[in-house]
C-alpha positions in Angstrom: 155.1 -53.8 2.7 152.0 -51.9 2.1 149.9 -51.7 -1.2 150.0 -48.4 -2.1 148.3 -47.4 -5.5 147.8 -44.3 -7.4 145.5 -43.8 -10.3 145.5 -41.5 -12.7 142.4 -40.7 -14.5 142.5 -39.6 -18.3 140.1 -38.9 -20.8 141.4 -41.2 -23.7 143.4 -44.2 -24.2 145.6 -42.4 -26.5 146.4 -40.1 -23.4 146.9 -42.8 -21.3 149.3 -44.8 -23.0 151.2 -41.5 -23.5 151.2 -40.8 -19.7 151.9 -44.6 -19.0 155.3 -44.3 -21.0 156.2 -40.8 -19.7 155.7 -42.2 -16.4 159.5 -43.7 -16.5 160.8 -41.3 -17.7 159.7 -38.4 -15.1 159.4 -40.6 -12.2 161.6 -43.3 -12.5 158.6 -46.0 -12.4 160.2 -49.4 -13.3 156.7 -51.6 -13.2 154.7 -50.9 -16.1 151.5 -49.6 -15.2 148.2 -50.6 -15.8 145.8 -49.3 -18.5 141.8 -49.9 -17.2 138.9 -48.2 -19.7 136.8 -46.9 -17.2 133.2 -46.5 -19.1 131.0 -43.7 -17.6 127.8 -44.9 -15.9 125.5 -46.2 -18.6 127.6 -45.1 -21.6 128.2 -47.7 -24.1 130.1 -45.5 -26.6 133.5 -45.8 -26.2 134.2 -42.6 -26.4 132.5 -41.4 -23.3 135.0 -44.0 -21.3 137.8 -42.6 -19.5 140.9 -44.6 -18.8 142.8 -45.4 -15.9 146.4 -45.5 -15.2 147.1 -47.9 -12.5 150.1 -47.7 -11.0 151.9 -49.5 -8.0 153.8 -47.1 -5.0 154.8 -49.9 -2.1 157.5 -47.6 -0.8 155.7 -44.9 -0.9 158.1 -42.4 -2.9 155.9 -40.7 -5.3 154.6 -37.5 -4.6 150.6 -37.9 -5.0 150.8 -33.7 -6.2 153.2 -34.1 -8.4 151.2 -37.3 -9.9 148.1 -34.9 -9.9 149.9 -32.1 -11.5 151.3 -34.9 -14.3 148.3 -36.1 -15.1 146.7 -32.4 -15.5 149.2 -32.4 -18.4 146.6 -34.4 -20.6 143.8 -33.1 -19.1 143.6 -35.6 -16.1 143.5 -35.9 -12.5 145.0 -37.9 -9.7 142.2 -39.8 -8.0 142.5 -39.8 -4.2 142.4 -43.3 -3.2 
């Protein structure tokens, strides 16, 4: 079983949790994913940090475009791993 990840990067934690949620729903996604604030290279405001949605793909069934195009949906990308 391989470790396949996918994260999706978003520009607020209100975002994310939205995403994180919608994630079931639209992709079926049983493990809750996990929410990482990603703060911008020597930013200290919180509101320059971007958060990460980390989730887990071992069988490899989610398509990585459609991940990207979900993720545009809040203004966010799919980072390539």
């Amino acid at each position: 079983m391989s470790d396949v990840r996918h994260v999706l990067v978003l520009p607020d934690r209100d975002a994310a949790q939205e995403a994180a949620e919608a994630l079931g729903e639209r992709f079926g996604v049983v493990e809750k994913p996990q929410l990482v604030r990603d703060a911008l290279a020597g930013e200290d405001d919180a509101e320059d940090a971007q958060w990460l949605v980390v989730l887990r793909d071992e069988d490899g069934r989610l398509d990585p475009g459609a991940l990207d195009a979900f993720a545009g949906e809040w203004d966010g990308w799919r980072e390539e791993p």
